[in-house]
Every structure is written in C-alpha cells, then in structure tokens.
C-alpha positions as CSV (number, residue, x, y, z in Angstrom):
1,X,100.4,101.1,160.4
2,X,101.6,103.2,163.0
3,X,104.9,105.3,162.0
4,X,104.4,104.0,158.3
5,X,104.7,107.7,156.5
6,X,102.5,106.1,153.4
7,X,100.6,103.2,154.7
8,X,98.1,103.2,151.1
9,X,101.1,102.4,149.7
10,X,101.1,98.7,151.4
11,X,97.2,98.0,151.8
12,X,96.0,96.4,148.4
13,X,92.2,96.6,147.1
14,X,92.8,99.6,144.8
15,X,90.0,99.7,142.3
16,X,90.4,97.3,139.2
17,X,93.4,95.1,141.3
18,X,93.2,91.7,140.5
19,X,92.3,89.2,143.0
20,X,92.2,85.2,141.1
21,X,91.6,81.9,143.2
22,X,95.1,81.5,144.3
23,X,94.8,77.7,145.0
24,X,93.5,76.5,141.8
25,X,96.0,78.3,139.4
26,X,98.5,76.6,137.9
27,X,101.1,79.1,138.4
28,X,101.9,82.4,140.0
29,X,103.7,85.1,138.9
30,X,105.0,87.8,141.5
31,X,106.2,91.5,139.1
32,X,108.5,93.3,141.5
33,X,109.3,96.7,140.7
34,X,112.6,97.8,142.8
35,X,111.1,101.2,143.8
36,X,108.7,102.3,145.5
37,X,104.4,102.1,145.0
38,X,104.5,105.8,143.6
39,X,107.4,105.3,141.1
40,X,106.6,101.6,140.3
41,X,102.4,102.1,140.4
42,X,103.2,105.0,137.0
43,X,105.7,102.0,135.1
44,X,103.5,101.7,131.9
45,X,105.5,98.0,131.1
46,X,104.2,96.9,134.6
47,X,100.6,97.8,133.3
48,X,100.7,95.9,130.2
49,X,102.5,92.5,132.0
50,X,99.9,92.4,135.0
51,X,97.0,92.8,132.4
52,X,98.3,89.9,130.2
53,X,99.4,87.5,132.4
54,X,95.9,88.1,134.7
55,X,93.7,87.2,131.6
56,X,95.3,84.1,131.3
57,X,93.3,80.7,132.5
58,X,95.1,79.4,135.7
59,X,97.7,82.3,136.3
60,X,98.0,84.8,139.0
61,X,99.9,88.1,139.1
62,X,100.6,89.8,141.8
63,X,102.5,93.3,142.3
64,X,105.4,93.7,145.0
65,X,107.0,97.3,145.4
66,X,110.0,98.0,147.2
67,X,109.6,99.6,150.9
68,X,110.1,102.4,151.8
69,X,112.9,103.1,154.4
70,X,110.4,103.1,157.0
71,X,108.4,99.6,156.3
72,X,111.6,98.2,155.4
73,X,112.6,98.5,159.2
74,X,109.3,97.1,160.6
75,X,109.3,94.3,158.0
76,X,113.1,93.7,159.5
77,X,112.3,94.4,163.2
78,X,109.1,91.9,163.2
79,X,110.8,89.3,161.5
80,X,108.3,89.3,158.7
81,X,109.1,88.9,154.5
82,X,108.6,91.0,151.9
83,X,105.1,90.1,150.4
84,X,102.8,90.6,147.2
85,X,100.2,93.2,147.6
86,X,97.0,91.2,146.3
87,X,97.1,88.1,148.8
88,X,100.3,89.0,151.0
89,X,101.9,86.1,149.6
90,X,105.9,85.5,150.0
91,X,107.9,85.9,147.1
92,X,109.1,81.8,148.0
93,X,105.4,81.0,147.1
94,X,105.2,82.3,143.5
95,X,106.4,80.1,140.7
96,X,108.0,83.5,139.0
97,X,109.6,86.4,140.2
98,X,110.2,88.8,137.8
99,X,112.0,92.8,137.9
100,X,111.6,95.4,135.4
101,X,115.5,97.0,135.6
102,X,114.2,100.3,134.6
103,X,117.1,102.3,136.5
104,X,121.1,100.8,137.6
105,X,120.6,102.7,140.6
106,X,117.9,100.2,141.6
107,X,120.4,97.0,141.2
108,X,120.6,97.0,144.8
109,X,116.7,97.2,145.4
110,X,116.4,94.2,143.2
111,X,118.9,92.4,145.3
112,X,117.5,93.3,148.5
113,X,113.7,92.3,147.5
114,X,115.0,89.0,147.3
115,X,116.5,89.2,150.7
116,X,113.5,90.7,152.1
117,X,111.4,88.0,150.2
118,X,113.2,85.2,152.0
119,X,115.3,83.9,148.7
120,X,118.9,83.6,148.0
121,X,120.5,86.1,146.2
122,X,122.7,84.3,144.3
123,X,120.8,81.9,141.3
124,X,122.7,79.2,142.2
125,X,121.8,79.0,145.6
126,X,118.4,78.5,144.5
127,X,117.0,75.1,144.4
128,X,114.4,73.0,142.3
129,X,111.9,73.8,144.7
130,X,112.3,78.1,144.8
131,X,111.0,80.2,142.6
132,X,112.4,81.3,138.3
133,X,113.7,85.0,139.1
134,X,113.3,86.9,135.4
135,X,114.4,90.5,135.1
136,X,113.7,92.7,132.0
137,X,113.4,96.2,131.0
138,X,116.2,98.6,129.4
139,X,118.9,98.1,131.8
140,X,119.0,94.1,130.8
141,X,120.5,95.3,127.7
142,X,123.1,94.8,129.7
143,X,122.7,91.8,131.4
144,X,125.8,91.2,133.4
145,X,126.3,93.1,136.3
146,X,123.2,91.0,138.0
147,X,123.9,87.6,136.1
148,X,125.4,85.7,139.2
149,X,121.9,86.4,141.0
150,X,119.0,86.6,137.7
151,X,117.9,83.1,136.4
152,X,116.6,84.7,133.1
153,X,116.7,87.6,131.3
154,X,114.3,88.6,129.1
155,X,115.7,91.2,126.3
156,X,113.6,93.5,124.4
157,X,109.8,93.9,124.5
158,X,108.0,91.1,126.4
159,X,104.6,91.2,125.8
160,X,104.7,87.8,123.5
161,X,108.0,86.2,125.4
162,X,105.8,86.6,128.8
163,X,103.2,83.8,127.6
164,X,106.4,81.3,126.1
165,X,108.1,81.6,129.3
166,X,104.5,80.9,131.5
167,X,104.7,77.7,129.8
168,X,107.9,77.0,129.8
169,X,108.0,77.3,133.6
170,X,104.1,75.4,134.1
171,X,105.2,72.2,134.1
172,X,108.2,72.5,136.4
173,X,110.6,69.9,136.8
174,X,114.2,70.5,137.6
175,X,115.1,74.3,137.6
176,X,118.1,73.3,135.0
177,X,115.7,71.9,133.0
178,X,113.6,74.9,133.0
179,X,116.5,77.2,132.1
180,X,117.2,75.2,129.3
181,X,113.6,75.7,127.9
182,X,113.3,79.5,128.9
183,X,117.1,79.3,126.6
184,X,115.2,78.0,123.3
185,X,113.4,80.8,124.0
186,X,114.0,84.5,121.2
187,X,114.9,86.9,123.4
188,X,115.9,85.4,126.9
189,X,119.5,85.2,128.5
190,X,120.1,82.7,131.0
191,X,123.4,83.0,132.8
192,X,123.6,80.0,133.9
193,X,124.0,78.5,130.5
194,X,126.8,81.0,129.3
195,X,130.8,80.6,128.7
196,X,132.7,82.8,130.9
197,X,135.9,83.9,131.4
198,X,137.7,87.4,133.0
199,X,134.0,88.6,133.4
200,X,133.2,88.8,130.1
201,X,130.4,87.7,127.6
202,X,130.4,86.9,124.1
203,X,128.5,84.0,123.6
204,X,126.3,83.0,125.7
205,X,124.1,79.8,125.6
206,X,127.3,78.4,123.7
207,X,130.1,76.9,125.3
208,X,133.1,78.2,127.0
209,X,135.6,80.7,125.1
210,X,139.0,81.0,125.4
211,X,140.7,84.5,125.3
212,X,143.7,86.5,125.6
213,X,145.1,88.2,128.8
214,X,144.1,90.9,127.5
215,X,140.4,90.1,126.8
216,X,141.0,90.6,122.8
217,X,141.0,87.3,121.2
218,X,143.6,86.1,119.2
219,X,142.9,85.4,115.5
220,X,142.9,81.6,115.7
221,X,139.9,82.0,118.5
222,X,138.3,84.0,117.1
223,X,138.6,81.8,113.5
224,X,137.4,79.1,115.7
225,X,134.3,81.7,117.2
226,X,133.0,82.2,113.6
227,X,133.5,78.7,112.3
228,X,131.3,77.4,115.8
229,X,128.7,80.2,115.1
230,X,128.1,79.2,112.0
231,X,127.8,75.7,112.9
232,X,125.5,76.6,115.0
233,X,123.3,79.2,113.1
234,X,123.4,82.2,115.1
235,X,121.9,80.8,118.4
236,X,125.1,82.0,120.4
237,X,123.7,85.5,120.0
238,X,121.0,86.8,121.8
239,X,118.4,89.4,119.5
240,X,116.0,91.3,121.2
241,X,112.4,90.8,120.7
242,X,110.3,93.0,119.4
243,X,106.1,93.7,118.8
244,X,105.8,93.8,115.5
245,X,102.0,95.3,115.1
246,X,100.9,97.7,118.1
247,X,97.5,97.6,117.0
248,X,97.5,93.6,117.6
249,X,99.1,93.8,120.7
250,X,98.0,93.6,124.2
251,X,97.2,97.1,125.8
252,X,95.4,97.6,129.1
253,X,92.4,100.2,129.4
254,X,91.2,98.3,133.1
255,X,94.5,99.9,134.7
256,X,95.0,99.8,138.6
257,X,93.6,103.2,140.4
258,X,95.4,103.8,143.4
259,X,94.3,105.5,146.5
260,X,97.5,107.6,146.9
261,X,99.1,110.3,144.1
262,X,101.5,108.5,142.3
263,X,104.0,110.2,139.8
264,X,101.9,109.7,136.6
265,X,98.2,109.5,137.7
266,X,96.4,109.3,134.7
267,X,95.8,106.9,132.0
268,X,99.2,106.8,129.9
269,X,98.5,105.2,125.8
270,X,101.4,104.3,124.2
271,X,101.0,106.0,120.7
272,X,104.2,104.6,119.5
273,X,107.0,103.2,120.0
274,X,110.6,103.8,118.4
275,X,112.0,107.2,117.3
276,X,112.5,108.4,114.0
277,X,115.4,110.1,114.8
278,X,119.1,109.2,115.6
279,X,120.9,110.9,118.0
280,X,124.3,108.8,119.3
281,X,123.8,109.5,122.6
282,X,120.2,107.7,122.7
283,X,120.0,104.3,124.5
284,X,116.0,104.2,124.0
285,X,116.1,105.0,120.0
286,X,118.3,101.8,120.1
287,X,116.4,99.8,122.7
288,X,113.0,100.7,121.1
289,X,113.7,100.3,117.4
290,X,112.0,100.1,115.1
291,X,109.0,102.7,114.5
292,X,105.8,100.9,115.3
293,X,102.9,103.3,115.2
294,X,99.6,102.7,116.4
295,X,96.4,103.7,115.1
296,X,93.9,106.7,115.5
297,X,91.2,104.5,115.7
298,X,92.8,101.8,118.3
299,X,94.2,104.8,120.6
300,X,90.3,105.9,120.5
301,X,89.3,102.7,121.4
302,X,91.6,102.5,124.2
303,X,91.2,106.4,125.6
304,X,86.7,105.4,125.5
305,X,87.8,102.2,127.1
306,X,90.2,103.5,130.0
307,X,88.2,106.7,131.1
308,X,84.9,104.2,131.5
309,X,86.8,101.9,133.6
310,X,89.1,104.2,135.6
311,X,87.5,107.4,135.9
312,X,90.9,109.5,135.3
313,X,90.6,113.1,134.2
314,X,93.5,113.3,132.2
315,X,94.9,111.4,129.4
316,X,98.9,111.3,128.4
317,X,100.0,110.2,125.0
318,X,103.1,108.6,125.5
319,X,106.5,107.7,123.2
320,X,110.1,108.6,123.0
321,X,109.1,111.6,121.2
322,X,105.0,111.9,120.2
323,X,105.3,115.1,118.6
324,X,107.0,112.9,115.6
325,X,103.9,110.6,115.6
326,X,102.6,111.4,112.1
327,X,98.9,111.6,112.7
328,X,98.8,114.2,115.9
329,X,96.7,117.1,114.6
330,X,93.7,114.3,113.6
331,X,94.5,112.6,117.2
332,X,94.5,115.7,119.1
333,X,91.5,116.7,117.3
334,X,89.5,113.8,117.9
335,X,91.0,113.2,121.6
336,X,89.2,117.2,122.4
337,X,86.0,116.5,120.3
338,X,85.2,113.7,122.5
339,X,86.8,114.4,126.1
340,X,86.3,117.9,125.8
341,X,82.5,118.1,127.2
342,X,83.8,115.1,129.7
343,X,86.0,117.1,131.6
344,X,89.0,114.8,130.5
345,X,92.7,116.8,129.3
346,X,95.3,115.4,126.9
347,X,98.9,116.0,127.7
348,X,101.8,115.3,126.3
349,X,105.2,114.3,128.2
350,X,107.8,116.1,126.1
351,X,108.2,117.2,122.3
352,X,111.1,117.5,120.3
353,X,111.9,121.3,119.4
354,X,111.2,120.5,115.7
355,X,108.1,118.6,116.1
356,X,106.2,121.7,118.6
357,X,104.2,124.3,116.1
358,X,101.0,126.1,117.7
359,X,98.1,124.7,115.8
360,X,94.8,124.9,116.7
361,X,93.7,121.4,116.6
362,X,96.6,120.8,119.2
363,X,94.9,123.4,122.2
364,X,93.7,120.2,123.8
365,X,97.5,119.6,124.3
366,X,98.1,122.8,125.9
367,X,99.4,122.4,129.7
368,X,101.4,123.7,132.6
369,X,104.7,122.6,131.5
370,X,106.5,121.5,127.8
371,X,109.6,120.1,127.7
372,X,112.4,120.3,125.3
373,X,115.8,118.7,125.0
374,X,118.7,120.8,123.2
375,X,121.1,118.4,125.1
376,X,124.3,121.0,123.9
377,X,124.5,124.4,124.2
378,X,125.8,125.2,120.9
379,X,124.8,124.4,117.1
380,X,128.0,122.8,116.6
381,X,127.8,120.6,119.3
382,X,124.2,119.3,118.7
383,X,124.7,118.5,114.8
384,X,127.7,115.9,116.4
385,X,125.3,114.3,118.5
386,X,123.1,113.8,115.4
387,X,120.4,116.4,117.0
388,X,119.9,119.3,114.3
389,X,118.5,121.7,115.8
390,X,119.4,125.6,115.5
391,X,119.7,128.1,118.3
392,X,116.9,130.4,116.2
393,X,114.6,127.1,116.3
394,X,114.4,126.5,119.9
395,X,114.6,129.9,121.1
396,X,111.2,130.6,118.3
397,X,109.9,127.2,119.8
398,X,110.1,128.1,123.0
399,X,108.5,132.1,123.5
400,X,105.6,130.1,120.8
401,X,104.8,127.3,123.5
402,X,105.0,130.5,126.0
403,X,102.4,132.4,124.5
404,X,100.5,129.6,123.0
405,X,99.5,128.8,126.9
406,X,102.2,127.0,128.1
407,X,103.5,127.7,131.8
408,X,106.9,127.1,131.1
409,X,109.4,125.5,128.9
410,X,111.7,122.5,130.4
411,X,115.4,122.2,128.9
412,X,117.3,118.9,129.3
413,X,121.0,119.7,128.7
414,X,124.1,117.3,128.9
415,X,127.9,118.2,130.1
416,X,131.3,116.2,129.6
417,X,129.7,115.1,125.6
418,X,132.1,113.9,123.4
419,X,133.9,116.9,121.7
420,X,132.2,119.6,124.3
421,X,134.5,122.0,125.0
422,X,134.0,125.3,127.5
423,X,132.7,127.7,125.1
424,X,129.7,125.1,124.5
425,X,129.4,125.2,128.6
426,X,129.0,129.3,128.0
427,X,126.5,128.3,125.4
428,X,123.9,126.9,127.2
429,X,123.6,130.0,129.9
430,X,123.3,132.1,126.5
431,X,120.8,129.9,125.1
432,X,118.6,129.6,128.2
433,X,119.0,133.4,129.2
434,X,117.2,133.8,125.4
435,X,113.8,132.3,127.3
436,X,111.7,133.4,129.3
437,X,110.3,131.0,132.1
438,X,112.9,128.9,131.5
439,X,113.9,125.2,133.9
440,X,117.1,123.9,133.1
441,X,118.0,120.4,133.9
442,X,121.6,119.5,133.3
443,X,122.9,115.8,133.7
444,X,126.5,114.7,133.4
445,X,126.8,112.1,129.9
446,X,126.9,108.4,130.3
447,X,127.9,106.3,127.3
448,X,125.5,103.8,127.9
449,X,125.5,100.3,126.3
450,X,123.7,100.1,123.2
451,X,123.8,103.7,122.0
452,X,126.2,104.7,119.6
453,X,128.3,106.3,121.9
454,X,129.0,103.1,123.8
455,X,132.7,102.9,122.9
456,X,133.3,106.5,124.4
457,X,134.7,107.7,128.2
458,X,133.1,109.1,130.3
459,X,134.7,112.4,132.1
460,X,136.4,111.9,135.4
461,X,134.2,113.4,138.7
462,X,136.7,116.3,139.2
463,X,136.2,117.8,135.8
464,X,132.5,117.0,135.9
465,X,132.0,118.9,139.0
466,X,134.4,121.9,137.5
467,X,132.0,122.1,134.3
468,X,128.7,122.5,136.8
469,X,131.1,125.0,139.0
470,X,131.3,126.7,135.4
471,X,128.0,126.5,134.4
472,X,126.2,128.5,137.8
473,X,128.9,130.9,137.3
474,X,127.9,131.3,134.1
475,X,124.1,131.4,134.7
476,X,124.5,133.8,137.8
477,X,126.1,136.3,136.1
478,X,123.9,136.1,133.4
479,X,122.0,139.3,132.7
480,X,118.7,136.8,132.5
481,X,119.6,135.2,135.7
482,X,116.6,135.1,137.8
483,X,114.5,133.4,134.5
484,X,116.8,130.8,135.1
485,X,116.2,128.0,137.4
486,X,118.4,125.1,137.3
487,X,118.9,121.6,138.9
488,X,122.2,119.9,138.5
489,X,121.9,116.0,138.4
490,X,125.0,114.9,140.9
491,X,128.1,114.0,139.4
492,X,128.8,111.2,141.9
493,X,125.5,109.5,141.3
494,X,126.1,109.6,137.5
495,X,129.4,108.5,138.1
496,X,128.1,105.1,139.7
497,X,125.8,104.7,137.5
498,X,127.6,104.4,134.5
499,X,130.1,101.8,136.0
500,X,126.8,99.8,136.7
501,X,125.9,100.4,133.5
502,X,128.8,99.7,131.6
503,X,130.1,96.9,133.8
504,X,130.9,93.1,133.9
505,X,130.0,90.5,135.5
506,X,132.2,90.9,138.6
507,X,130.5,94.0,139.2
508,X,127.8,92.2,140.9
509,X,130.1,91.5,143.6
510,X,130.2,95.6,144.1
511,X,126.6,95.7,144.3
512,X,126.1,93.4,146.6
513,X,128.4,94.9,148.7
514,X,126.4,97.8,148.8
515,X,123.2,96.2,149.3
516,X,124.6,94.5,152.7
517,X,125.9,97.9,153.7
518,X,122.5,99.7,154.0
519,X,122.4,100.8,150.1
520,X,118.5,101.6,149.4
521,X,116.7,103.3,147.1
522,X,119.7,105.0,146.0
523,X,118.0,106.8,142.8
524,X,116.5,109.3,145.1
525,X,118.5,111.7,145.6
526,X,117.9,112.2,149.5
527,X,119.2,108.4,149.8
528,X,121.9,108.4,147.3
529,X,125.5,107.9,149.4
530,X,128.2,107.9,146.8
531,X,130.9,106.8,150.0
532,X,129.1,103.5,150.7
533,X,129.3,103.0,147.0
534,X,133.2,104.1,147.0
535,X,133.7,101.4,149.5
536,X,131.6,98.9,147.7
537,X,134.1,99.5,144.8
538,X,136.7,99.3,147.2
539,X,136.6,96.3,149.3
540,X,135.4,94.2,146.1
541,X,138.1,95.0,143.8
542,X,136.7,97.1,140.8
543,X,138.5,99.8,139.6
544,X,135.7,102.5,138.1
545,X,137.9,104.0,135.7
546,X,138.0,100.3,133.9
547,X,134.5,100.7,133.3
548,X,133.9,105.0,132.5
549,X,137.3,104.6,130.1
550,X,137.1,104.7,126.3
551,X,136.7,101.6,124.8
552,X,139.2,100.7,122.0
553,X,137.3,99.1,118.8
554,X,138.8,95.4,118.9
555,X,138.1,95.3,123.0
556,X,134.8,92.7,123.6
557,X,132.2,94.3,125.6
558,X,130.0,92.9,128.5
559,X,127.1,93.3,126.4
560,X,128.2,92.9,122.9
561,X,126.2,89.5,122.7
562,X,123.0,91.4,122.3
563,X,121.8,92.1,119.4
C-alpha cells in the first residue's frame, strides 16, 4: 500500500480473527467503529459483540474501522468502497451495520462510513433490499442528533439485545416490518416509528404529540400524554437494558491480536461495572448503573483463559473506578501468585483518591503511571459535585503512590463547573504545585445528557478560554512550576461537543454539513477544525447557545424519553 502511513491497519488475518463460510450464513453483521484500527481495535464493547455474534450458528461478524486521512483518499481516488476487514465485503452486502457512538466528535465518521460504504445516509433513503444500520454505545443515550440517518438504536448494554435483534432481522421481509419487530424489542429506539414535532422527542414508538410554541406542553396535553401512557403501559418510554449477572454473561478471552500497537494492547477484564459513587457531573455512573460485580474466581478463569490464547504480557482490570471493587487485595493477590513467574503484569487504568492505599498484596499493581481525578481545585467545590474528597487526602494519596513505585501521578481537573468561581481556578495550581511529578489534564465541563447536571449551561468559549488563560498564569508563576506539566483540552472542541451532545434532532442537519465539508476524525486533535464546524452551524440554522444554555425544569429534553 504505497503512501498508506499504517497499511497493518487495513490487511486482516490478525491472530484469533474470525473468518465463517460467508455464503452459507444466514446473516451478516458488519461492527463499524467510527475511528480508526488503533482506537477502535482497544474498544472493549467491540470485543464482547464480535465474540457473541461469531459463536452463533449461521452468523458472520465482521470489523470495519474508519480510514485514516490517507486510505480515505485512495479509497476515493480509485473509486473503491469502504469494506469489512475479514472478507473485504461492502457494507451493502451485510444484513446489519451497526456503530458503537462512543465519542460525538465521531457523528461525522459514522456518517461518512456510510458514504464510503456505498449507502444512503439518510434511513429513509434506504430500501427493503439495503442493509438495518444499528448504533449503540453511550452517546445513543441521546439518540437524536443521528435519528434522521440510524434505523435502530440500541440503548443500554447489548450483550442480550444483540441476539433478539439477529432474529428479528433473519427472516427479512420489508425493512418497516423489521423496524417494527426491532420496536417490541427492551431497549431499542427506532426513529422511524417516533412522534415528532419542533425537533423534539417525548414519546417515541407512540404516536404524534402536540405541543406548545414554546415546546412546554400545555396542561390539557400533557393530561392527554399521561391518560395515553397509561393506556398503553409504559411502552412510549424507552428503558435501557441492562446485564443483570456478569458472571453469566458473555466475555471474550479468544480476543483479536493485532500486528500493530494499538492504544490498549493487552487483555482488558471487565471487573465491574457501575460505580458506587455519585458524583452529578458523571454521565457513565448513570449510563452504567447499577453495580454488577464479577467474581474472583470468573476473572481467574478469564485472565488463564486470555493469556493461553493471546499471548499478552500484561493484564488491565477495568471499571469506572476498580479501586471500589470490593474484593481487590484477594484479586490482586491471586492475579501476582499466578502471572508473576509468567512474566504477565496487572495494571490498573485509574483509582479514585479514596480507594488508592499502598498494600502489599497490591505491588502487582504497581506501574508507570496512576491516575486520579479531583475534578475541582478546592474542597468546597468538590463536596457540590458530590466528590468528597479533601485537599490533605489527595495530596497523602498522591507522594504514597510516588514512593510506593509509581512514576507519576495523573490529575483530571474540570473548569466552568457549576458554582466554580476564580479562587477555585487558583486552587488547582496550589493543589497540583503540593505534588511532586505531577500531569495535569484540565477539560472544559459539558452537562451531558443523563448526568445530573443535565439541566445546567455550559460557559460561553470566551470565558472558557479566559479561565485556561488564568490557569497557566497561575501554574507558571507557581513556585512548583516546572513539576507541573499540563495539557489543556480545547475550548472549541468541547464547545461542539456539547451541542452534539445536548442537541435535537435538527442537529443532524449540522452534522452532515460538516461531513460533506471534509469534517474527519475530528476527535483528534490534529484534525479537529472548529471553523468548518462554525459554518456547519451556520449555513444549517442552529443556534449553539440553544443547546449549551441552562435548561429550565418544565422544558422537554431531546432525550428525556430514555429511561
């Protein structure tokens, strides 16, 4: 592949890839990820699907990454389609297409897979004869800014709704009368079959509701809403699924080695899933509720499992915060006993402050790099975001994991929180000055849908950018400067990504804008153009600030169906 900077991330036959008859099955299933091999090769919920839907009789799954910039232009230039990795099949010749929406910055990826796969963007466009195209994953929490161009969405976890909607789409038939099945399904939106009106969605798979100018509804409709809903039981809502018994459920220990680094290569267990703890700004702790733990002895089984059949050197215990998991000395202590003399590490992505002590049945988890998440500078701050955590405690936490053979210590901070004001801004230099070794990352706030701060604003770009100005004037002059490093997440590509987040329906239009004008792989920060997004905003009609406002209590929001 001449001029291809990665060519082994297009050229299939990685060990443990699945290769099935492809004539004989009964149906194919095409996962797209809307990044690229490295990003979407380390997607644990990728792993889990492709191992599932490949032990069933008669199914095929195949794996399609987005392009890099590169391939994108020879696919373009030779006239050739985006294709699956296994048997360079087009996405036209699978029976399924589905996305994980892991990331709003991908929305455009998503659309221009289908373009580069040879389908039509919009679902309704696409006949009896083309492909379902499914999308799940965090961001279809919010469903609506790619409703006009998804079939189905599949809410919550989907490692039982994956097998209902395999036979739901089997048989065929019309592709209405397949959206009405994948509807009876727990857990999956279709679009299609949803009441709109001024962008909005309240009640979808129920018919059309009437509202005010204003998008409130007036007390007679919404008399009439409750009086239908009851009549109809609750269907007009849409509740997540979720696994109820992790030790039951599917996990894969046969996962895909690739030939090329990718961004977690290891094998990653899922230890458990949920949070215990409930901090307002969390979109996952909502997502991912409740706590499901799984079991010493299953996470044995699967670590002997996945280090016979991958040969990795390194094994990551993975949840929203696995410090919390309640069994971690006995894990940790069994995980060393038997890896230990194979060569193989344990890691762990990130602890809370709380949960990190320096015992020694954890020195198996010792590694180059630990990562904490304050999120505000000051005490005050962090007990309003629900994360109780004193300035004493992570500074303690912190010089232990130091001298307890840690590298360095990681701190995730937020600016423009609810309530922040610019002594908590002064804070965080303080804090972080207070550690040695210290790497700061600091990202603007985005209410995002779901959490409990889903009602609030965001702040505008201007003051954002003033607060960072702040912030490195703070640091520099800091007498503990040059412990500090620091990497500002851009104000402008937050600032998009909450209005995807947070937006409607007719946001779609926005992002297809985009999409046509070049907009690709825009969650990398090399890539990111906040102008082309400006204009995308622009020439389609949406106001930002409509969407990054605070919400008033009785105003209906785009994803207030989900429960």
């Amino acid at each position: 592949m001449e001029n291809i900077l990665k060519p082994a991330r297009y050229i299939n036959s990685e060990w443990n890839a699945a290769h099935k008859e492809w004539d004989s099955a009964a149906l194919k299933v095409a996962l797209v990820f809307p990044d690229i091999y490295e990003i979407g090769m380390s997607h644990l919920g990728t792993k889990i699907l492709y191992g599932i839907l490949n032990r069933e009789k008669g199914v095929v799954c195949e794996r399609v990454f987005a392009p890099w910039l590169d391939m994108e232009k020879k696919l373009r230039a030779e006239g050739k389609k985006l294709s699956s990795l296994e048997s360079s099949r087009e996405l036209k010749d699978f029976d399924i297409v589905g996305f994980s929406l892991q990331h709003e910055m991908n929305y455009a990826d998503a659309l221009n897979a289908l373009e580069l796969g040879g389908l039509a963007l919009y679902s309704k466009e696409r006949g009896d004869n083309g492909p379902i195209v499914i999308a799940g994953g965090p961001c279809a929490f919010n469903p609506e800014p790619l409703a006009d161009f998804i079939d189905a969405f599949v809410i919550g976890e989907a490692e039982e709704s994956i097998l209902e909607i395999v036979n739901a789409v089997k048989d065929r038939g019309s592709k209405s009368d397949i959206l009405k099945k994948l509807a009876e399904i727990d857990g999956v939106y279709v679009p299609d079959l949803s009441g709109s009106r001024l962008g909005l969605r309240v009640q979808p798979q129920c018919p059309l509701e009437q509202y005010s100018s204003s998008g409130h509804e007036s007390a007679s409709q919404e008399q009439s809403r409750e009086d239908e809903n009851a009549s109809l039981h609750g269907h007009c809502k849409i509740k997540k699924r979720v696994v109820k018994d992790l030790d039951k459920s599917f996990f894969p220990t046969d996962i895909i080695v690739p030939y090329i680094q990718i961004v977690h290569d290891r094998i990653g267990i899922e230890i458990m899933r949920g949070c215990p703890h409930a901090c307002k700004f969390c979109q996952a702790r909502k997502i991912f509720h409740p706590i499901r733990i799984r079991s010493v002895k299953r996470i044995m089984e699967i670590a002997e499992e996945s280090v016979k059949s991958t040969g990795y050197e390194e094994i990551s215990l993975l949840s929203l915060s696995s410090g919390d998991y309640p069994h971690i000395e006995e894990l940790a202590g069994k995980l060393e006993e038997r890896f230990k003399p194979m060569g193989v590490k344990i890691s762990l992505p990130s602890l809370r402050t709380g949960t990190f002590e320096e015992h020694e049945g954890m020195a198996t988890l010792r590694r180059a790099g630990l990562t904490f998440a304050p999120e505000a500078g000051s005490e005050r701050l962090r007990h309003s975001l629900n994360k109780k955590i004193s300035d004493a405690e992570i500074i303690e936490k912190s010089r232990t994991a130091l001298k307890s053979g840690w590298r360095k210590v990681k701190l995730y901070f937020m600016i423009g929180l609810p309530g922040e004001t610019p002594e908590d801004l002064d804070a965080i230099a303080r804090l972080a000055g207070q550690i040695k070794n210290a790497n700061l990352s600091v990202s603007p706030f985005i209410p995002k849908p779901r959490s409990d701060f889903e009602r609030e604003g965001m702040d505008g770009l201007e003051t954002l950018k003033e607060k960072q100005r702040r912030l490195f004037s703070a640091f520099k002059s800091h007498p503990s400067a040059k412990n500090i490093r620091t990497d500002f997440h851009s104000a402008e590509m937050a600032r998009v990504e909450a209005v995807l987040a947070r937006g409607d329906r007719s946001v779609g239009g926005a992002i297809l804008k985009a999409q046509a004008n070049g907009a690709r792989l825009q969650a990398w920060t090399e890539n990111f153009n906040y102008t082309l997004w400006d204009k995308a905003f622009q020439e389609t009609g949406i106001d930002p600030e409509k969407y990054l406002k605070k919400k008033e209590d009785a105003e209906i929001l785009p994803w207030g169906f989900i429960e």
